[in-house]
NUVEX-514160 format. One line per field, with one value per residue: x, y, z of N, C-alpha, C, O in turn; chain; residue in one letter. Coordinates in nm, 2 decimals. Layout:
NUVEX-514160
nu = [X | ...]
nv = [Y | ...]
nw = [Z | ...]
cau = [X | ...]
cav = [Y | ...]
caw = [Z | ...]
cu = [X | ...]
cv = [Y | ...]
cw = [Z | ...]
ou = [X | ...]
ov = [Y | ...]
ow = [Z | ...]
kette = [A | ...]
rest = [A | ...]
***
This chain:
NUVEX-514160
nu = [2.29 | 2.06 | 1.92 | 1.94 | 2.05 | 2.10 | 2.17 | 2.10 | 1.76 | 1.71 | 1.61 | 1.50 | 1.70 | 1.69 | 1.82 | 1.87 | 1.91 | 1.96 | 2.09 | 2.26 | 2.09 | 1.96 | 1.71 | 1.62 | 1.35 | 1.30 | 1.19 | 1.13 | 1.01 | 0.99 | 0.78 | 0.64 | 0.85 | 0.86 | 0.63 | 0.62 | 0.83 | 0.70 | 0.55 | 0.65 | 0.73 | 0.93 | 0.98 | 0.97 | 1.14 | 1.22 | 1.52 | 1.64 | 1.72 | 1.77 | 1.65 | 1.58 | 1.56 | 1.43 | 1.46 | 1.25 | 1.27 | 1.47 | 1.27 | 1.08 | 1.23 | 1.32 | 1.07 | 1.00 | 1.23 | 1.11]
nv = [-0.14 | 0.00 | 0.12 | 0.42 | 0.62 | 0.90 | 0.97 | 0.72 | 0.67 | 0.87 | 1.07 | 0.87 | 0.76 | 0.67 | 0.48 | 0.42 | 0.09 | 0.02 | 0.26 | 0.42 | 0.69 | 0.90 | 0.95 | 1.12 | 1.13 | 1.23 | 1.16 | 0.96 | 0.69 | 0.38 | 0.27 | 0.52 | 0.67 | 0.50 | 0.53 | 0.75 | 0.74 | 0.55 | 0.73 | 0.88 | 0.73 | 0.48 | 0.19 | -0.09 | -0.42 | -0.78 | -0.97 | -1.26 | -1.28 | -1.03 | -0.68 | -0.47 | -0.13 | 0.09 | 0.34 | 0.62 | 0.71 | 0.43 | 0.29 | 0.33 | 0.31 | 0.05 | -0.03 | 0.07 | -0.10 | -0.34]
nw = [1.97 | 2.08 | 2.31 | 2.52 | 2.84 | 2.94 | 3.24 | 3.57 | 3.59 | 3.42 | 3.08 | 2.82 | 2.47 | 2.16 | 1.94 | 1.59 | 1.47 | 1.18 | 1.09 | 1.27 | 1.37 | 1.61 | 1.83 | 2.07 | 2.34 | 2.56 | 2.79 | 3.09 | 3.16 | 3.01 | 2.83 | 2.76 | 2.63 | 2.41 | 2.29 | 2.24 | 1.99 | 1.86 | 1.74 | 1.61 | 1.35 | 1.41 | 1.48 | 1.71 | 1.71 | 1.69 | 1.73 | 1.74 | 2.04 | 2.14 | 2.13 | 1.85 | 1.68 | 1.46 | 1.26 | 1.09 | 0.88 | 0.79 | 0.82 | 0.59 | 0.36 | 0.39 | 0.27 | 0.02 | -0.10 | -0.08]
cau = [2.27 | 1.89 | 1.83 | 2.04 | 1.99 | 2.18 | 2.20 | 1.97 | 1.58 | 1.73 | 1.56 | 1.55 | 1.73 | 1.69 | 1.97 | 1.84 | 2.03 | 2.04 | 2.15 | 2.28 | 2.05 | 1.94 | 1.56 | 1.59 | 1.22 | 1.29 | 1.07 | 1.21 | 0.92 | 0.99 | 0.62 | 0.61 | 0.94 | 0.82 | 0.51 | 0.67 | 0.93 | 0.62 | 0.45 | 0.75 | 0.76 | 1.00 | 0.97 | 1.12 | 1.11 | 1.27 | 1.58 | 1.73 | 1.71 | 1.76 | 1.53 | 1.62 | 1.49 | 1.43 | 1.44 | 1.11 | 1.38 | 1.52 | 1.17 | 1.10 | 1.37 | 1.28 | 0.90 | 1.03 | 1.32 | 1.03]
cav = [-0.07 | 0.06 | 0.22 | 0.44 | 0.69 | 0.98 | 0.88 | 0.67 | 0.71 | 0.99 | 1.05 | 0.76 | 0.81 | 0.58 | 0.43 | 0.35 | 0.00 | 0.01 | 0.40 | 0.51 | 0.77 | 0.90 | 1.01 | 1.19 | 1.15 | 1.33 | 1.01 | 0.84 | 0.57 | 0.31 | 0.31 | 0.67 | 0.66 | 0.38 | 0.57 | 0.89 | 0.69 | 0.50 | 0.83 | 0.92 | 0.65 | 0.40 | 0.06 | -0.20 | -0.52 | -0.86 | -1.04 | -1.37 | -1.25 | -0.91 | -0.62 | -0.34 | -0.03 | 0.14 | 0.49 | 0.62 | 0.74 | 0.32 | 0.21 | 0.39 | 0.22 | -0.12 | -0.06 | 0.07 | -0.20 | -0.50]
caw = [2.10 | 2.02 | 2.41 | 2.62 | 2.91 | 3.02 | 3.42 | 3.63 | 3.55 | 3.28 | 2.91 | 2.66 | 2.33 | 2.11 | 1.86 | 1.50 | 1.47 | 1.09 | 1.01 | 1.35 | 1.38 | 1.73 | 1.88 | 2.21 | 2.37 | 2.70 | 2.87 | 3.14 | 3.11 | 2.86 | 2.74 | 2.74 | 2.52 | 2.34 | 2.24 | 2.12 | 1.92 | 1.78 | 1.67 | 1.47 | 1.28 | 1.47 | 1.54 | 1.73 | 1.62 | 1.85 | 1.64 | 1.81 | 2.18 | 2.16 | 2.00 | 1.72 | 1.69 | 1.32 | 1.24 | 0.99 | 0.71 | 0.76 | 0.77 | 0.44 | 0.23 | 0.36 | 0.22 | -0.07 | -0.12 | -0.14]
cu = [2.12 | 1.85 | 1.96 | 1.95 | 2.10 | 2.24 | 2.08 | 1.81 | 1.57 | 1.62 | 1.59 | 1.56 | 1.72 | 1.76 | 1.88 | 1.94 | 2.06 | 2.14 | 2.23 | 2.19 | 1.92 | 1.80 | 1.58 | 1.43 | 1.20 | 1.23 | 1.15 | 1.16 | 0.95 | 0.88 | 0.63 | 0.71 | 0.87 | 0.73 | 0.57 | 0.76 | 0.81 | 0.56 | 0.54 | 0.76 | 0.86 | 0.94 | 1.05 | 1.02 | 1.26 | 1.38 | 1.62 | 1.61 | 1.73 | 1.64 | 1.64 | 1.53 | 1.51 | 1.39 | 1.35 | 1.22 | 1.40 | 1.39 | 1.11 | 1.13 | 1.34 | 1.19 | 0.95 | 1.14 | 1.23 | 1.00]
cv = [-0.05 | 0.16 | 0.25 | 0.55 | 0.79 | 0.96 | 0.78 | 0.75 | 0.87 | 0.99 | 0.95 | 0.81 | 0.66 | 0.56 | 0.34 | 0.24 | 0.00 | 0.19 | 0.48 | 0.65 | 0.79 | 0.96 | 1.00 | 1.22 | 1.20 | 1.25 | 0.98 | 0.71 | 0.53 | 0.34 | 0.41 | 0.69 | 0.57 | 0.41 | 0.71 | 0.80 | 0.60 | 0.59 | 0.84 | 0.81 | 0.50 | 0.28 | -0.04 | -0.32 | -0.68 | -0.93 | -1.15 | -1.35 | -1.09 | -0.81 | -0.49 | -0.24 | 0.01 | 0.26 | 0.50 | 0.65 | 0.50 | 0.22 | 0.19 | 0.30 | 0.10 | -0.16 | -0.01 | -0.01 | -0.34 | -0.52]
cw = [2.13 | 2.16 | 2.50 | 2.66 | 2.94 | 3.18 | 3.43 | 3.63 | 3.45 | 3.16 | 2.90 | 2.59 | 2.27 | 1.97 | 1.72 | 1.47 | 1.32 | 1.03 | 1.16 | 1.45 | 1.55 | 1.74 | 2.06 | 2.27 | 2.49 | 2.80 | 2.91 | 3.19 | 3.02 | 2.79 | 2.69 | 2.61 | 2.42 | 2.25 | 2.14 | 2.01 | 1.78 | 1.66 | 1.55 | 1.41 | 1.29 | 1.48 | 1.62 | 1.71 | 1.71 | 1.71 | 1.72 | 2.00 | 2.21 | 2.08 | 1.95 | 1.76 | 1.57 | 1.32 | 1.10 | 0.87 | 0.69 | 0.71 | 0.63 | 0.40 | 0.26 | 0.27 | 0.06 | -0.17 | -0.17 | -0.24]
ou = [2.09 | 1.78 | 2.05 | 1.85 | 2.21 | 2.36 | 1.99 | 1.77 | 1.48 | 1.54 | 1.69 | 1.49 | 1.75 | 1.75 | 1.83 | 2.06 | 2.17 | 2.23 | 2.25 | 2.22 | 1.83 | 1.77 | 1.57 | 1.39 | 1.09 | 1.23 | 1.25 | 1.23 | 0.96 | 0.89 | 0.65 | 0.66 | 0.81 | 0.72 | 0.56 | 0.71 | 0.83 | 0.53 | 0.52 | 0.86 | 0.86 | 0.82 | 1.17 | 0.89 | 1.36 | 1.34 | 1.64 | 1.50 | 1.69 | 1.56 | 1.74 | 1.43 | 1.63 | 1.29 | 1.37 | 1.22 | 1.35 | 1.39 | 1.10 | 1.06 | 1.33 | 1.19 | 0.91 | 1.14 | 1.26 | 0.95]
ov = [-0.12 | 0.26 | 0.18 | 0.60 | 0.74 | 0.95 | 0.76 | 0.86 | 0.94 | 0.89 | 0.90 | 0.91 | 0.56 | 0.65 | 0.23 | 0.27 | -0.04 | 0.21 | 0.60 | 0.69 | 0.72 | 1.04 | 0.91 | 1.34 | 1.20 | 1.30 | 0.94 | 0.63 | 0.61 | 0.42 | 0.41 | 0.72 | 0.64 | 0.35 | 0.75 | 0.84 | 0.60 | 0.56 | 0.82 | 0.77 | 0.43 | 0.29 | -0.07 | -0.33 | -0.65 | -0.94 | -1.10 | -1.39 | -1.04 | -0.84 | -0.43 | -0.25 | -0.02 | 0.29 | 0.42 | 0.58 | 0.44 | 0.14 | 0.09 | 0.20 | 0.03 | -0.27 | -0.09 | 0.01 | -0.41 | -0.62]
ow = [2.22 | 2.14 | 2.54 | 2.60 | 2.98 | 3.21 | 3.35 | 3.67 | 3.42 | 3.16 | 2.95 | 2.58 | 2.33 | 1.89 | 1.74 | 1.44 | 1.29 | 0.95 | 1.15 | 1.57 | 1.59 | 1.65 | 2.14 | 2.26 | 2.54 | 2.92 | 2.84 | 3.24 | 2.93 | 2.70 | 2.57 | 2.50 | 2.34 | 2.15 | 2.02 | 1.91 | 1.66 | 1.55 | 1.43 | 1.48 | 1.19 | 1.49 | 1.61 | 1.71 | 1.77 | 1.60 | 1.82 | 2.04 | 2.31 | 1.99 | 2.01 | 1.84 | 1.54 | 1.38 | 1.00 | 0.77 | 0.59 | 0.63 | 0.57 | 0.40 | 0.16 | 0.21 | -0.03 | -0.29 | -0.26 | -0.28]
kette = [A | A | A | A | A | A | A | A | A | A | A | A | A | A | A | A | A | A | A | A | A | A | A | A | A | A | A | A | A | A | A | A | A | A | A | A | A | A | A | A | A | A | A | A | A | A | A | A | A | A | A | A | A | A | A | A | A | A | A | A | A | A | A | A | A | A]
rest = [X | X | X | X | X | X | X | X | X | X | X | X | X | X | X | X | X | X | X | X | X | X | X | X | X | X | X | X | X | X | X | X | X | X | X | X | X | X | X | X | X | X | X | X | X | X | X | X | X | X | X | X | X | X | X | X | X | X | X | X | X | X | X | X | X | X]
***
């Protein structure tokens, strides 16, 4: 999923794609969202044709998985 909005030009929340795990940034600018979601530790990241989004707990475990 990685991006949803409550209505038209609503908040972004953002959908960790591997743990579920949700970040509500109150922004209804991508960027703006984009930027808070960065601060906390998020990333997205492009797979195929679509993009992911990572939550900092998911990011973690990857960096400590290598």
């Amino acid at each position: 999923m990685g991006i949803d909005r409550d209505y038209f030009n609503g908040p972004i929340t953002f959908c960790c794609d591997e743990c579920g795990d949700l970040l509500e940034t109150r922004a209804s600018i991508f960027e703006g969202a984009l930027a808070k979601a960065k601060s906390r530790g998020w990333t997205a990241y492009k797979s195929g044709n679509d993009w992911n989004h990572s939550c900092s707990d998911c990011n973690k475990a990857a960096r400590l998985a290598r």
